[in-house]
C-alpha positions in Angstrom: -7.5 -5.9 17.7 -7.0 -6.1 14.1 -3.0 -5.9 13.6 -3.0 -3.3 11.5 -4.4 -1.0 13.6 -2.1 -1.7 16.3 0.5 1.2 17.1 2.9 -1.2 18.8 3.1 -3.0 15.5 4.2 0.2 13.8 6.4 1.2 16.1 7.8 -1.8 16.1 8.4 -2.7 12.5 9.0 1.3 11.5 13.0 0.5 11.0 12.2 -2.6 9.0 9.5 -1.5 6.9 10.8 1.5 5.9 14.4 2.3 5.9 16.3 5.2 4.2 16.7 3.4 0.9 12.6 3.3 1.1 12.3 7.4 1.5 15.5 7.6 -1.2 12.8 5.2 -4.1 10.1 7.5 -3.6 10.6 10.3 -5.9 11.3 8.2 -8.7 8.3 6.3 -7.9 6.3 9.5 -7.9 7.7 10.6 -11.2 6.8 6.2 -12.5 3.7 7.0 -11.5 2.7 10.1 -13.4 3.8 8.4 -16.2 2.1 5.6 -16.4 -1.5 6.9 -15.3 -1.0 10.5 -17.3 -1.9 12.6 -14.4 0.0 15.4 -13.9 -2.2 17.6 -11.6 -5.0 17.9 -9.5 -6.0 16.1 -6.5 -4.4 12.7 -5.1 -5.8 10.4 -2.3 -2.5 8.7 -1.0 -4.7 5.9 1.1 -2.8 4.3 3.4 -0.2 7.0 2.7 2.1 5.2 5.6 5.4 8.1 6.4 3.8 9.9 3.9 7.0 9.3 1.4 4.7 9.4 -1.3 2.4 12.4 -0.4 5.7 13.9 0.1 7.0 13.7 -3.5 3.5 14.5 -4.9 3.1 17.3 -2.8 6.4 19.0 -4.1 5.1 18.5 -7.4 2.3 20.9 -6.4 -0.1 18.3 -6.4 -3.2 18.7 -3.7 -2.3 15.8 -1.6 -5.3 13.7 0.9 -3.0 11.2 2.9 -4.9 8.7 4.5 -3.5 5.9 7.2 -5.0 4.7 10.5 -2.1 4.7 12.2 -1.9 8.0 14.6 1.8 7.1 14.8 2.4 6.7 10.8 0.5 10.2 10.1 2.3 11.9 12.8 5.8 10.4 10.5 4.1 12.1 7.6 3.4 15.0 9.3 7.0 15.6 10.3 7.8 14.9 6.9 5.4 17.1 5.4 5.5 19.6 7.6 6.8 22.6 5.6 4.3 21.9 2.6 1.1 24.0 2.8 -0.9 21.7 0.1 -1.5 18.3 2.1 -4.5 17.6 4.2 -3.8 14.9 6.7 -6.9 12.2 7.9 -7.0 9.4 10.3 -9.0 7.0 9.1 -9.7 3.1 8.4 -9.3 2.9 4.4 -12.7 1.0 4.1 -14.6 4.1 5.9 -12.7 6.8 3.9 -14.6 8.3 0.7 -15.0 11.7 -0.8 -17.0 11.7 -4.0 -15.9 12.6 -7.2 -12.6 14.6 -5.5 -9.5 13.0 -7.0 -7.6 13.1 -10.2 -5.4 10.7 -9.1 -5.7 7.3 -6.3 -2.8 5.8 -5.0 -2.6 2.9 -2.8 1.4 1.4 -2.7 3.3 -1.3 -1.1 0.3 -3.7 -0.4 -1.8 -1.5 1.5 -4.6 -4.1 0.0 -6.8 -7.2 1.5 -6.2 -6.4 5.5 -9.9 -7.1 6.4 -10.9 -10.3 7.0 -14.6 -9.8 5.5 -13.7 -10.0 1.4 -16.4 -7.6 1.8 -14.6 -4.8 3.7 -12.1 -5.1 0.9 -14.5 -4.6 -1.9 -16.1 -1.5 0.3 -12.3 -0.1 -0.3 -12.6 -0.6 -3.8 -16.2 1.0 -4.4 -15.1 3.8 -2.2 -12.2 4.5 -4.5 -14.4 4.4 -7.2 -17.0 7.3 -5.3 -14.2 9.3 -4.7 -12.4 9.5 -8.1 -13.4 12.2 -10.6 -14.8 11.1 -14.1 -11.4 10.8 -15.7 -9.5 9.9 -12.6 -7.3 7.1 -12.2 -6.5 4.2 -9.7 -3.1 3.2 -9.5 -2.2 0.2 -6.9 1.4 -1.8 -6.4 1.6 -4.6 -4.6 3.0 -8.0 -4.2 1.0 -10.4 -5.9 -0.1 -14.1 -5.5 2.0 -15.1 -8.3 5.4 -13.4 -7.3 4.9 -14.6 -3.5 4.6 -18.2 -4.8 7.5 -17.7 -7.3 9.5 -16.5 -5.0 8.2 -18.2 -1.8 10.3 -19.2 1.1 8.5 -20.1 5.0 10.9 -18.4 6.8 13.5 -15.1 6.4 16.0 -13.7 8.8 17.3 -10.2 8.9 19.1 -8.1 10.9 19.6 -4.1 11.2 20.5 -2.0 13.6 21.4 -4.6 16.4 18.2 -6.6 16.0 16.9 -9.6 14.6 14.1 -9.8 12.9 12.5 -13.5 11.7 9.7 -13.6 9.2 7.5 -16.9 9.5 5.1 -17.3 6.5 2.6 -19.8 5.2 -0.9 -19.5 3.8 -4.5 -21.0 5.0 -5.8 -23.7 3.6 -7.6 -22.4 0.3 -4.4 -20.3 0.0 -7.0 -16.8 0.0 -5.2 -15.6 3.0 -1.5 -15.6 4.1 -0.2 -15.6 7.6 3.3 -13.7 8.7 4.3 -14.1 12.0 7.3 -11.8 12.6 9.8 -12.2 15.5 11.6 -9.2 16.8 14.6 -10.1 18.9 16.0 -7.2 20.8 18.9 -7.3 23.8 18.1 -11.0 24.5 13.9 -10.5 24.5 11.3 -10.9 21.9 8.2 -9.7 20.5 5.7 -11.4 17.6 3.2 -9.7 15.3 1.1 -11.4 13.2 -0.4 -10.1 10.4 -2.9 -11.9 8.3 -4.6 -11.0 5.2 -5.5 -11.4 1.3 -3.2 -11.8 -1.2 -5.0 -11.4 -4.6 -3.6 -12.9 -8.3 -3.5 -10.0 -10.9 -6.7 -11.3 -12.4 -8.3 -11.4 -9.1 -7.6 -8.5 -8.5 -9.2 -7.4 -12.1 -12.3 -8.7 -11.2 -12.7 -7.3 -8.0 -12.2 -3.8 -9.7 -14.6 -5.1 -12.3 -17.3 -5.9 -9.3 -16.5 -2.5 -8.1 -17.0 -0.3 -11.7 -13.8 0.2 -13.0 -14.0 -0.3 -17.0 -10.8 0.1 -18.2 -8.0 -2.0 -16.0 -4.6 -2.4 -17.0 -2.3 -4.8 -15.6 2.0 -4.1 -15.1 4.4 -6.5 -14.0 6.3 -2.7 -12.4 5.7 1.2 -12.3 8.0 1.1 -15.3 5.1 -0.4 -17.4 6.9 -3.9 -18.1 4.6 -6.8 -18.7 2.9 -8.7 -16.2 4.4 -12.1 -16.7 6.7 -14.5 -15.2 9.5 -11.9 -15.2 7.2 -9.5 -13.1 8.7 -7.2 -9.9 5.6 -6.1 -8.7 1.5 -6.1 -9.8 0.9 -2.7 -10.8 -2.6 -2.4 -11.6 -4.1 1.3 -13.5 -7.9 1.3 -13.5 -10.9 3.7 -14.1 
């Protein structure tokens, strides 16, 4: 089974993944984003919408939200979340089967919810769906941790701790350095549990390409949602295509 459509991972990693402080960053990341793609109505795809903190925010904005995720046990979060909004429309699917043509004004796809498939081709079919599905006009925004911030940044192992557990994060990449490999130890009341997750980590202008592949025209590259440059200095890549 393909980690990340394992519920025990989710389950597992919820508290780490996303804490309060996560759910607190979301409405200013929601009002980052309209800003920087210009898209102030219509319809969003929130793909791999996660807890739905995003397809919250939008949602409240009176946006017509799609949130997407394969997780039964992340949509029923967003769900709860969402439950007292009339203007979100829930699916559980795999993000490289999901496309509804020429629907959105507006694609999201936060905190590298990108390059999980194995095949590079399952990752491109993301990318062409997201191109179906947008409207003439619409806009792609994804944020993610790139190849060149991992690297600057890079350690081979990380310890935490929250809420009475333990939580060790074991990186390293494949040879070719296309792919990186996190094993993450949970320790818990004396026992412990690993998930590994493996998958794509993609240079800004890899990334571009791809899109390019995928026809996307105009693609511009952000070193954060606040529009800085993508340079040396860079938080996260923030990509805007259509």
């Amino acid at each position: 089974m393909e980690w990340f459509i394992d519920e025990s991972f989710w389950k597992d990693m919820y508290d780490w993944l996303f804490p309060p402080e996560r759910f607190q960053a979301a409405k200013e990341q929601v009002e980052k984003i309209i800003s920087i793609t210009g898209i102030q109505s219509g319809n969003v795809l929130d793909l791999c919408c996660g807890p739905g903190r995003h397809t919250y925010e939008l949602a409240k904005l009176g946006f017509s939200v799609t949130a997407v995720d394969a997780s039964e046990f992340l949509l029923n979060r967003a769900k709860e979340l969402c439950s007292e909004l009339a203007n979100v429309h829930f699916v559980h699917a795999n993000m490289k089967d999901f496309v509804k043509p020429d629907h959105f004004d507006l694609i999201i796809n936060m905190f590298t919810s990108f390059g999980y498939f194995k095949d590079h081709e399952d990752n491109l079919k993301v990318l062409r769906n997201i191109r179906k599905s947008l409207k003439s006009g619409g806009k792609l925004l994804m944020e993610m941790s790139s190849k060149e911030i991992i690297l600057r940044n890079y350690r081979d192992s990380i310890i935490s701790e929250r809420n009475q557990k333990i939580l060790i994060e074991k990186h390293c990449f494949e040879p070719g350095m296309a792919r990186m490999i996190n094993d993450w130890i949970v320790l818990e009341n004396g026992r412990y549990k690993i998930h590994r997750l493996e998958h794509y980590v993609y240079s800004a202008q890899e990334l571009k390409m791809m899109l390019q592949m995928c026809g996307f025209e105009n693609i511009a590259v952000y070193g954060s949602l606040d529009g800085d440059s993508y340079d040396l200095n860079a938080k996260r890549l923030v990509v805007v295509a259509d």
